[in-house]
C-alpha positions in Angstrom: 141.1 100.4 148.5 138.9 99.3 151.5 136.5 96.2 150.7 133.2 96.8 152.5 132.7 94.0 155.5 130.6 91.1 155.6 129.5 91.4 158.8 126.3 93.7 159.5 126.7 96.4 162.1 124.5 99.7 163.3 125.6 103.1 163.9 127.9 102.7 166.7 129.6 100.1 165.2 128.5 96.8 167.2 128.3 94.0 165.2 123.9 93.1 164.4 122.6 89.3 165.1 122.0 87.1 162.0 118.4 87.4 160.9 115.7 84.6 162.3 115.7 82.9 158.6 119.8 82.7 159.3 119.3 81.4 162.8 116.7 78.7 161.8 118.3 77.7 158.9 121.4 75.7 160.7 121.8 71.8 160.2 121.4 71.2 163.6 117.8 73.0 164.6 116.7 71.6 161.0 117.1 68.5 162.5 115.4 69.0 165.3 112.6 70.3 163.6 112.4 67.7 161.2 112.2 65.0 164.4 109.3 66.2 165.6 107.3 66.8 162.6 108.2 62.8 161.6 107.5 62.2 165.4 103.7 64.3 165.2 103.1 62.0 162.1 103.9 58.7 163.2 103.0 58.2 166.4 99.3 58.0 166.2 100.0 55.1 163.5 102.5 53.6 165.6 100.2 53.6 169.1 98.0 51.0 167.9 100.9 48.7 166.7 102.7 48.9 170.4 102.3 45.8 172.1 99.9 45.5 174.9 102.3 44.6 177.7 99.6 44.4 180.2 97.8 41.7 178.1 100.9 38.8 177.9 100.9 35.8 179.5 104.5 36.3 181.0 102.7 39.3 182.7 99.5 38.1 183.9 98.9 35.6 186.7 95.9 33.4 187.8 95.2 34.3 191.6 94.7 30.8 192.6 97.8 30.1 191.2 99.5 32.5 194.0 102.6 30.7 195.6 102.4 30.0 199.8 105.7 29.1 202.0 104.9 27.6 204.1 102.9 24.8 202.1 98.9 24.4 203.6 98.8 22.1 206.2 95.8 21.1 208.1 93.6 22.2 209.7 94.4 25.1 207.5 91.8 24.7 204.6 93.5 23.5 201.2 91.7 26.1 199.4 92.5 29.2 201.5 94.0 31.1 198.4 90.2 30.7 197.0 88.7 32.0 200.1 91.0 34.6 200.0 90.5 35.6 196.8 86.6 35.5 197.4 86.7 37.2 200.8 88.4 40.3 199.4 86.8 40.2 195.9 90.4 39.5 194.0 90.0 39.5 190.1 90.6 36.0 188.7 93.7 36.8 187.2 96.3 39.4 188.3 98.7 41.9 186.5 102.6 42.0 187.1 102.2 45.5 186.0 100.1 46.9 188.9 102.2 49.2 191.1 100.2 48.1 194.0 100.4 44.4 193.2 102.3 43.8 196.3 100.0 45.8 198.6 96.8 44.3 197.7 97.5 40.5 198.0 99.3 41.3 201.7 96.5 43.5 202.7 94.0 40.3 201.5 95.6 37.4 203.0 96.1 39.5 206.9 92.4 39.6 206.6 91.9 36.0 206.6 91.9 34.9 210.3 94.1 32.2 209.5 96.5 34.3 209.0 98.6 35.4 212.0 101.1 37.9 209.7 102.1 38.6 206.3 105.6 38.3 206.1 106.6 39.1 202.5 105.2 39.5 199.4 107.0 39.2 196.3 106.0 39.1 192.5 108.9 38.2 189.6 108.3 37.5 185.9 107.5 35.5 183.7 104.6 35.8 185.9 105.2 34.8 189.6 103.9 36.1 193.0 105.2 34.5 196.4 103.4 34.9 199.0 105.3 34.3 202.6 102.9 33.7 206.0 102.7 33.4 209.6 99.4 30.8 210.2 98.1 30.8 213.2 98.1 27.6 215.2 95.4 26.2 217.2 96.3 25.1 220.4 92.2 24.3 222.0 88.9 24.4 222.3 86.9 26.7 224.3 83.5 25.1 225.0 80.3 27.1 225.1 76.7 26.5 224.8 75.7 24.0 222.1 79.6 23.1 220.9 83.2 24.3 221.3 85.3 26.6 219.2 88.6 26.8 218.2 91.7 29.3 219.2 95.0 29.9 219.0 97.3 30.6 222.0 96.0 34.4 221.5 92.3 33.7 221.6 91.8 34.7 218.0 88.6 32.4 216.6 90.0 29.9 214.1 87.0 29.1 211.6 85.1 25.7 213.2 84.1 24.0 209.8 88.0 23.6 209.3 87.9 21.4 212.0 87.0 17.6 211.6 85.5 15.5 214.9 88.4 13.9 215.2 90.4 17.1 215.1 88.3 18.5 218.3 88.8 15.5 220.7 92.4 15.7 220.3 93.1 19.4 221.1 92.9 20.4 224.8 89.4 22.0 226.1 89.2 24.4 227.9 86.3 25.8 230.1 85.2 29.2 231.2 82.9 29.9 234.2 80.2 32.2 232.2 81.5 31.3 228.9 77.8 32.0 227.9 78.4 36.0 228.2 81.9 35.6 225.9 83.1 39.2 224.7 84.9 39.5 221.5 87.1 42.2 220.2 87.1 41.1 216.7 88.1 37.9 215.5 89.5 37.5 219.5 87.5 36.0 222.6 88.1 39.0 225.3 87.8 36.9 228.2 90.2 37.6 231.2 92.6 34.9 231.7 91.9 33.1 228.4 95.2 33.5 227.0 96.9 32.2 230.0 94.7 29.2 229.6 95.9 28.7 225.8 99.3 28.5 227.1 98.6 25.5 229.6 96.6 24.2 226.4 99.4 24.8 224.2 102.3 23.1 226.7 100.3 20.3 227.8 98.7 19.4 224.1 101.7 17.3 223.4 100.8 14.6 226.4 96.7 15.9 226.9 95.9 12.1 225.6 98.3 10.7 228.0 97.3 12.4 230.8 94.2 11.6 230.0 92.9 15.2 230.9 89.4 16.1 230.3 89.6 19.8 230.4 91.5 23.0 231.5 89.0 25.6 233.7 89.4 28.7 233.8 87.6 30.1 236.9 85.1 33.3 237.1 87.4 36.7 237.9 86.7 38.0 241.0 86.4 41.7 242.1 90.2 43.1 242.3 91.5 40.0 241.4 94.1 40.1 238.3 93.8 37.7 235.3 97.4 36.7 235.9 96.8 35.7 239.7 93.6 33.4 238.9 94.2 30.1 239.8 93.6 27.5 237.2 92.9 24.1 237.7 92.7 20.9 235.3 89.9 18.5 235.4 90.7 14.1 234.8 88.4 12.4 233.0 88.7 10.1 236.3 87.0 13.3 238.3 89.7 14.5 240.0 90.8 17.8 239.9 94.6 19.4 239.6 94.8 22.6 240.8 97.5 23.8 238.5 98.2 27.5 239.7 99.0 30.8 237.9 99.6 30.5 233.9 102.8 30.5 232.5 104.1 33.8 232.0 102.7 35.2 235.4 106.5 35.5 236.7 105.0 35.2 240.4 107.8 34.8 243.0 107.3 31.2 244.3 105.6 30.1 241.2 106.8 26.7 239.7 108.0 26.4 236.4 105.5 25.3 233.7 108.0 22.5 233.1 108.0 21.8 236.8 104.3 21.5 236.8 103.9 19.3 234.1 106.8 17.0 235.7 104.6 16.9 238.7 101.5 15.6 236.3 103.9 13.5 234.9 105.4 11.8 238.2 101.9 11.4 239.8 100.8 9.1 236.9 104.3 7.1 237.0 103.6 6.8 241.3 100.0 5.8 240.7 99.1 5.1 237.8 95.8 7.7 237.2 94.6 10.6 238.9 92.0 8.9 240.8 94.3 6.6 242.4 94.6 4.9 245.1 91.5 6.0 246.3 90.1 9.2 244.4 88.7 10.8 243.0 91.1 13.7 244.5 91.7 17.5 244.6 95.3 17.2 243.9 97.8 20.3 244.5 101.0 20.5 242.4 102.3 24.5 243.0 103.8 23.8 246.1 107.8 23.4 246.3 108.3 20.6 248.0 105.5 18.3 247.4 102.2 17.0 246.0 99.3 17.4 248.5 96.0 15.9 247.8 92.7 15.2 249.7 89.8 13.3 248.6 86.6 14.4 247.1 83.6 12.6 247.2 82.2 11.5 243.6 79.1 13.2 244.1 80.5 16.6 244.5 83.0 16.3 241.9 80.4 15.3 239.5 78.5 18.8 241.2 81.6 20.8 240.1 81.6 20.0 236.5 78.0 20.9 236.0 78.6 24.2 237.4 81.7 24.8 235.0 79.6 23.5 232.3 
């Protein structure tokens, strides 16, 4: 005698699927199910008991309390980060938990014209951000009408009230035949052979006082003449006048050597003892190869000369 089977089937014979109540019904789903209903319960009484991440101290961080390598050394200002902060309207206190942390302090500091690059910026926890820079240097002064300002060896503007009196006598001065018409691009004097200039500045600055130099001068650009072919010249506070050549850089065939150059300076003092000696003041040529040629100038005309650079 046949037992009837279990198992439902339809009128061909294939075997039918377990009804919905069967197929719900399984330890595993129930589970499931019984998850997310606990979840749909809890979780608005568990959001206000999650701790506020973005509100501890381990991941919050005074601005001024940013971290600089190098340290600040004058004639950069001691409280740059401030100006910084101020300049590119920081909050007072930073989160660890912006994505864009990193991003925003670099973008802030490059705008400060102190600041030659941004090298790195790094953030770590408990509550650290590192900040790694390239400061520009200043290697003169370029005078103008009623004072003189300060610049790098690129001719970017360096901020003058960082500057004491004593810190404008000792850096090298340089001066510009119509430096009343000055063009800037930005925070950078446009002026055709300034740069070259800030490189004689920027070698000689190391014996300037020595030399007892007075200024570099960087003559007016003539009609098809090329800012790397202008001849510069250097002016004693004795009145004479060094005609120094092309700036370093220029690569001209025949052109001394910056460091040849300055060893000329250099021997003409140990000869004579100052510019003006024995019987100057002179116009006194160092670029030629073999030797230093000079011829007098009267004291009148010299005096002439610097009123027109002026």
């Amino acid at each position: 005698m046949s037992h009837p089977s279990s198992s439902l089937s339809d009128d061909s014979g294939a075997a039918k699927p377990p009804p919905f109540a069967a197929r719900f019904f399984r330890p595993v789903r129930l589970a499931k199910f019984a998850c997310l209903v606990g979840l749909s319960v809890f979780i608005p009484y568990l959001i206000p008991h999650i701790p506020n991440l973005a509100s501890r101290a381990e991941y919050r961080l005074e601005t001024t309390k940013i971290q600089l390598k190098p340290a600040i050394e004058r004639p950069v200002p001691m409280d740059l980060i401030e100006q910084v902060r101020r300049q590119s309207e920081l909050p007072h206190e930073l989160s660890l938990l912006d994505p864009k942390l990193c991003k925003t302090v670099g973008d802030a500091f490059a705008n400060h014209p102190w600041v030659a690059r941004v090298i790195s910026v790094r953030q770590s926890f408990p509550a650290e951000v590192v900040v790694e820079l390239e400061f520009r240097r200043p290697v003169a002064m370029v005078q103008v009408k009623g004072g003189r300002i300060p610049i790098d060896a690129f001719g970017f503007v360096l901020p003058s009230e960082d500057f004491t009196v004593a810190d404008v006598s000792r850096f090298p001065t340089i001066r510009m035949a119509g430096a009343g018409n000055l063009s800037r691009d930005g925070g950078r004097i446009n002026q055709a052979g300034l740069i070259g200039a800030g490189r004689i500045a920027e070698l000689l600055a190391p014996s300037w006082s020595h030399l007892d130099l007075e200024a570099i001068e960087l003559p007016r650009v003539a009609g098809g003449v090329e800012p790397s072919d202008l001849q510069i010249q250097l002016q004693s506070k004795s009145g004479s006048t060094i005609i120094w050549g092309r700036a370093p850089g220029s690569d001209h065939p025949g052109e001394l050597t910056p460091a040849q150059k300055l060893g000329r300076l250099e021997k003409y003092l140990a000869e004579y003892g100052g510019f003006d000696r024995p019987s100057g003041p002179y116009e006194i040529d160092i670029r030629h190869w073999q030797e230093i040629t000079r011829r007098p100038v009267g004291k009148a005309q010299a005096l002439r000369k610097n009123s027109r650079i002026r």
